[in-house]
C-alpha positions in Angstrom: 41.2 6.0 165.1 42.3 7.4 168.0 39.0 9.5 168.3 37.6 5.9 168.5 40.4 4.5 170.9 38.9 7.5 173.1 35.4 7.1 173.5 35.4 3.2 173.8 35.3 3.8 177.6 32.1 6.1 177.4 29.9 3.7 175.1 26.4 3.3 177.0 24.4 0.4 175.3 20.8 0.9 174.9 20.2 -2.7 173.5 22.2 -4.9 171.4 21.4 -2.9 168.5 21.8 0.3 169.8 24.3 2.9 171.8 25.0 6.0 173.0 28.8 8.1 172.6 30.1 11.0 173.6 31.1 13.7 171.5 34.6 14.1 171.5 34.6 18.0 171.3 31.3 18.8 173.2 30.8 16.9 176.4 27.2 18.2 176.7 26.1 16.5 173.5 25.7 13.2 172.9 25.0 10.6 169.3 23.3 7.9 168.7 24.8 4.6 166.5 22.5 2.1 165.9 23.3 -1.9 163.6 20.6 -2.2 161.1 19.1 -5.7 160.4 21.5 -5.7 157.2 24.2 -5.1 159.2 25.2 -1.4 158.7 26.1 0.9 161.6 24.5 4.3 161.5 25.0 7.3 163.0 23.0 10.2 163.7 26.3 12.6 163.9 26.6 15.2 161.5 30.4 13.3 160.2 28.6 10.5 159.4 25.7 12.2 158.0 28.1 13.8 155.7 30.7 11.2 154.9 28.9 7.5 156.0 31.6 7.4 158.1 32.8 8.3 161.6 34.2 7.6 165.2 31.6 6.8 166.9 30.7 4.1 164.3 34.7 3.3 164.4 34.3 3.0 168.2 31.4 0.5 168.2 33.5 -1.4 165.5 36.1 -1.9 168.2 34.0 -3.0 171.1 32.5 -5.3 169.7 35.9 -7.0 168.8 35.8 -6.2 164.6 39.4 -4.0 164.8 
């Protein structure tokens, strides 16, 4: 969570359905969550990819007031 914690700061909204984070370990590179219309977060990071879960997803979670 603290991953999340981190990167709150650097979200940049695309729309309401969409933003950009930071990685956390690559500065240069960048991932892209976005809320289906069935309300599941995606992400196109390799974590997530992988596990259907991540920080960046986490991080969303907590803007938007769900943590």
């Amino acid at each position: 969570m603290q991953k999340a914690k981190k990167v709150v700061k650097s979200i940049t909204p695309v729309d309401d359905k969409t933003w950009i984070l930071p990685s956390s370990t690559n500065p240069k590179q960048t991932y892209c969550v976005t809320l289906s219309s069935e309300k599941i977060f995606t992400c196109d990071c390799r974590g997530y990819i992988y596990t259907h879960n991540c920080y960046h997803v986490m991080a969303i979670r907590i803007a938007r007031g769900e943590f």
